[in-house]
C-alpha positions as CSV (number, residue, x, y, z in Angstrom):
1,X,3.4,-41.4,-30.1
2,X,3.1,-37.4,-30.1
3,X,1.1,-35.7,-28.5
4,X,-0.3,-32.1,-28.6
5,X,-3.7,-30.8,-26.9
6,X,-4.5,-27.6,-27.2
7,X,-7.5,-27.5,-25.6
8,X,-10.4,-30.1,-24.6
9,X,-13.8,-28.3,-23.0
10,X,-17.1,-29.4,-21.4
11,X,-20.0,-27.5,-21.9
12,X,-17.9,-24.2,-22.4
13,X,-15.4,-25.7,-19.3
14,X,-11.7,-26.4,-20.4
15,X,-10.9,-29.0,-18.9
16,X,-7.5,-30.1,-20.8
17,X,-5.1,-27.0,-22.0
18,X,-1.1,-27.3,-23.2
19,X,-0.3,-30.8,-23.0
20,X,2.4,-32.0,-24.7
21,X,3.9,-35.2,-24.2
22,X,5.9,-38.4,-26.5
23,X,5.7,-42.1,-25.8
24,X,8.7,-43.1,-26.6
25,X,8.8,-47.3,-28.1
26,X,8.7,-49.5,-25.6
27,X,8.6,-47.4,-22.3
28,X,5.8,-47.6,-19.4
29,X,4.7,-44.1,-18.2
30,X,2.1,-44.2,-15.7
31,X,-0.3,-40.8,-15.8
32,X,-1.7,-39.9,-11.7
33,X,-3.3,-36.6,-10.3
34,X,-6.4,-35.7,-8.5
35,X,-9.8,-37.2,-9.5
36,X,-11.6,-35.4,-12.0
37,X,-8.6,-33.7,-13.7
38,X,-9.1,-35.3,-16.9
39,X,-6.5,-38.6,-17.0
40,X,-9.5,-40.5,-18.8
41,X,-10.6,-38.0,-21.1
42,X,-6.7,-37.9,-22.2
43,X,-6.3,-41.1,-22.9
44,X,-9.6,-41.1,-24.8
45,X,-8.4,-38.4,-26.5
46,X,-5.2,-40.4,-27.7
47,X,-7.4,-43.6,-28.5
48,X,-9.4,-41.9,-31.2
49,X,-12.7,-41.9,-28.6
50,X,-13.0,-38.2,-28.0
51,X,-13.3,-36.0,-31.2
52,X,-13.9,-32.7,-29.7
53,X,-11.1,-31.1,-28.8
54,X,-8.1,-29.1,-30.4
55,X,-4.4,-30.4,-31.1
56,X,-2.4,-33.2,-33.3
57,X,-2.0,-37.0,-31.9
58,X,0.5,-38.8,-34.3
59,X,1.4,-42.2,-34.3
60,X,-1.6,-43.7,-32.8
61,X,-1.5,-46.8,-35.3
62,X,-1.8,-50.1,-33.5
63,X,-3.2,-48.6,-30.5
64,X,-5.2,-50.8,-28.0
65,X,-7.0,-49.5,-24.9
66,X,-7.7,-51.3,-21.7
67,X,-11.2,-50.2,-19.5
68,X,-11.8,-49.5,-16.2
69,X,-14.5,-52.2,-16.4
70,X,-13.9,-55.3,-18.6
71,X,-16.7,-54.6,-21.2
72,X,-16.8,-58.0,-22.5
73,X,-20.1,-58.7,-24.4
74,X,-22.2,-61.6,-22.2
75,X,-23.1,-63.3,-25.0
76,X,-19.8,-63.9,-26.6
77,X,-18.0,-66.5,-25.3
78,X,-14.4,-65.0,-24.5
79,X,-12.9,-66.4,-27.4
80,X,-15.8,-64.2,-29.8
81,X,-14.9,-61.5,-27.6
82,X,-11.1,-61.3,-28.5
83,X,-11.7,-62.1,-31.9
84,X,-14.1,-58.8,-32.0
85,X,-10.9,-56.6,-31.4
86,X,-8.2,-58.8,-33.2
87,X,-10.2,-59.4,-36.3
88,X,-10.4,-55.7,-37.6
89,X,-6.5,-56.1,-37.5
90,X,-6.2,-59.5,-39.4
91,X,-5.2,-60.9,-36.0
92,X,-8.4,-63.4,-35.3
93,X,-6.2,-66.6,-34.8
94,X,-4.7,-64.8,-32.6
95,X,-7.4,-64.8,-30.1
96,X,-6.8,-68.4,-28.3
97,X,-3.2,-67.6,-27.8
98,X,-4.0,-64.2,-26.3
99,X,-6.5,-65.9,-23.8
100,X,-3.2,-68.7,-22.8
101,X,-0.7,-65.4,-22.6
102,X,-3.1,-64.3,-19.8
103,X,-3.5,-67.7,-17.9
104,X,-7.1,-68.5,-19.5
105,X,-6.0,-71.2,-21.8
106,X,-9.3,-73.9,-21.9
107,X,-11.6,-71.0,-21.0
108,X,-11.9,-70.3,-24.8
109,X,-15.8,-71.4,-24.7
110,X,-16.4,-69.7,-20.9
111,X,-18.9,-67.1,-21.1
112,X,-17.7,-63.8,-19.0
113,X,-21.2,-64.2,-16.6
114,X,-19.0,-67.8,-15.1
115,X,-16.0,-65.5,-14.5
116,X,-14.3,-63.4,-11.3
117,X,-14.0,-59.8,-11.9
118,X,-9.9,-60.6,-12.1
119,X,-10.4,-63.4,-14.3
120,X,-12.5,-60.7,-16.8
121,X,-10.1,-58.2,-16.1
122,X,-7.7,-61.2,-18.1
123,X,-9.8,-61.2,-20.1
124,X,-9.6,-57.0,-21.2
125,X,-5.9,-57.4,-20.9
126,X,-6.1,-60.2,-24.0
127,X,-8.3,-58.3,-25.9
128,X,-5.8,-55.9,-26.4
129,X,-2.5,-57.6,-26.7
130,X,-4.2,-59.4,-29.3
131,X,-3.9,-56.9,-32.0
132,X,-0.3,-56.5,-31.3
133,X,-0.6,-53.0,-30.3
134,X,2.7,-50.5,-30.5
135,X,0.7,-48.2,-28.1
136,X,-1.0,-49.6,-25.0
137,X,-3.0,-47.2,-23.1
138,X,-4.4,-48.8,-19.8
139,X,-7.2,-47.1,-17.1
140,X,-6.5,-48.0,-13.7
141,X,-6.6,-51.9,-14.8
142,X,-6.4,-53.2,-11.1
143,X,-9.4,-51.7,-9.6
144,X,-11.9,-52.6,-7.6
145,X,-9.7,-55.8,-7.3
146,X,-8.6,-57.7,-4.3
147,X,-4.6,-57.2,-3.5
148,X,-3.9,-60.7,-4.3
149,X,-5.4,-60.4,-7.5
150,X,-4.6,-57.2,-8.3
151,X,-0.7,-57.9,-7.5
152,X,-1.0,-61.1,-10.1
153,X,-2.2,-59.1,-12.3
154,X,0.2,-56.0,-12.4
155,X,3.4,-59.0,-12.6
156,X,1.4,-60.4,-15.5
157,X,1.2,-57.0,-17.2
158,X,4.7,-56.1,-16.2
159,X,6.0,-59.6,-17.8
160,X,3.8,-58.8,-21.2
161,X,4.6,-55.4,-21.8
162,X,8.6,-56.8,-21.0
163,X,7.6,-59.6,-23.8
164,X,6.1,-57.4,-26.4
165,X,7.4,-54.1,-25.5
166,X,4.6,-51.1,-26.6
167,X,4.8,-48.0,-25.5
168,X,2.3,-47.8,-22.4
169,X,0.7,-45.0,-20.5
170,X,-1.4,-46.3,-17.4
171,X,-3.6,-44.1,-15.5
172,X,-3.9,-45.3,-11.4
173,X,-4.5,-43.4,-8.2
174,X,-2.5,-46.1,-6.6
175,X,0.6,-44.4,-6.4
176,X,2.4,-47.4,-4.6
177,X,1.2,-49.1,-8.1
178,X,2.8,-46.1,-10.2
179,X,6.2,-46.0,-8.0
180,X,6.2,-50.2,-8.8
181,X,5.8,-50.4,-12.0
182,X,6.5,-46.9,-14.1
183,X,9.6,-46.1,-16.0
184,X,8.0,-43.1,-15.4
185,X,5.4,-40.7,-14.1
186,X,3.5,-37.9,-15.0
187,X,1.1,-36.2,-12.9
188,X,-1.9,-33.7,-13.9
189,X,-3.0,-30.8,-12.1
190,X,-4.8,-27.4,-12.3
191,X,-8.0,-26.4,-13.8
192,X,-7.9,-27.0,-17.3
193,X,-5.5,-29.9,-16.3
194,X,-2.0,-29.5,-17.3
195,X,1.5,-32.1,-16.7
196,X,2.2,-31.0,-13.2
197,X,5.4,-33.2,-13.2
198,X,7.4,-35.5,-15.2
199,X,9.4,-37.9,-13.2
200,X,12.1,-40.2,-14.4
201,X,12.6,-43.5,-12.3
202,X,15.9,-44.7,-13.7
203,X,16.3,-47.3,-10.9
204,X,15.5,-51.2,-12.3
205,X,12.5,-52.3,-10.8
206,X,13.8,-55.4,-8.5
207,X,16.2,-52.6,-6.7
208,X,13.4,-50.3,-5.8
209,X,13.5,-51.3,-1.9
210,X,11.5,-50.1,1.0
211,X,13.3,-46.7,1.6
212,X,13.4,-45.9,-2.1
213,X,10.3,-46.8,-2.4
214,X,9.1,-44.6,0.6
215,X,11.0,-41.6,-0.6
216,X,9.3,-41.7,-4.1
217,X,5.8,-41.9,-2.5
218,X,6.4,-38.7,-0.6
219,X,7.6,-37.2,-3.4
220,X,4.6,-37.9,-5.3
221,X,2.6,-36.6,-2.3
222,X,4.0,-33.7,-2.1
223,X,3.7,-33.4,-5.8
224,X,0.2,-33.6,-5.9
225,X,-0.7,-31.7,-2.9
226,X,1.6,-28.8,-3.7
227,X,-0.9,-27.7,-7.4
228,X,2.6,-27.2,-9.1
229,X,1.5,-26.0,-12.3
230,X,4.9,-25.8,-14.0
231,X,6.7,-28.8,-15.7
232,X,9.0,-30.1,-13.6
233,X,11.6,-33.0,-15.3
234,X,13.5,-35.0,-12.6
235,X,15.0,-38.5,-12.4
236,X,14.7,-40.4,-9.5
């Protein structure tokens, strides 16, 4: 995927100015920066949500898109509620073996009132591996979860994505959760938002021990804290 924003405003307030960025196949790129900079409205920008704005998005084909919140219809068992996403894409018997990929298999009829907030959030990760999607884009998917769960569920995505292989960009806070998981980060800052930073972590994931991971979190700090408004490229 390549993408170019020109400009994205709110009620005469740019918000979103100069991005340019390229998911390449297959990697994981987790997107961070200060609340309210705009990481949402970009990736609603690349999933076709947001119209109003200026730029080019190619290669969005196949793209799925996982909420903050589950957004599972309550009167839809969960198997209806996959097959709303994967029919469009010819992919509705796909829906029972995207509910067993997440750990739900026998839940098919289960109604998402019965379920945990990390069983839905299982749920919204089926959903959109079921269309097969080359592009993944994720928005802070481990919320409002308990660490247990939310730990589960980040090795389940990991072991997916490492299965399937789309391109993802994940937007999270947690920067623990970013320094874990990315191939690599990008952080937003200024006002209209801009890429900050774009960090390369070219160490494999099961090597990325204590003081590694300690030195990367201050880096991200400082990264964040500083308001660098200039690209920087690095690999760490």
């Amino acid at each position: 995927m390549r993408v170019e924003i020109e400009s994205k405003s709110f009620g005469g307030d740019e918000i979103l100015k100069d991005i340019s960025l390229t998911l390449e196949p297959g990697s994981f790129t987790v997107l961070t920066g200060p609340s309210g900079c705009g990481k949402t409205t970009l990736l609603r920008i690349l999933a076709g949500l947001d119209g109003d704005w200026r730029g080019d998005v190619e290669g969005a084909e196949r793209l799925a898109y996982v909420f903050q919140e589950p957004r599972l219809l309550p009167w839809r068992s969960l198997l209806d509620n996959i097959r709303l996403a994967a029919e469009p894409a010819g992919l509705g018997a796909e829906a029972a073996a995207a509910l067993a990929m997440v750990g739900l298999e026998g839940y098919e009829g289960a109604f998402p009132g019965t379920l945990s907030m990390g069983m839905a959030r299982r749920v919204g990760l089926a959903r959109a591996m079921a269309v097969k999607p080359a592009i993944l884009l994720m928005d802070e998917p481990f919320v409002s979860l308990d660490e247990a769960a939310a730990d589960q569920l980040r090795e389940l995505t990991l072991n997916l994505w490492r299965n399937t292989r789309p391109a993802v960009l994940m937007v999270t806070h947690n920067l623990a959760e970013a320094a874990a998981m990315a191939d690599r980060i990008l952080i937003m800052s200024g006002r209209p938002a801009a890429i900050a930073a774009d960090l390369i972590l070219d160490r494999p994931r099961d090597g990325r021990d204590r003081e590694w991971t300690r030195n990367i979190l201050g880096r991200l700090r400082r990264t964040i804290e500083s308001g660098v408004y200039s690209i920087e490229t690095d690999a760490l």
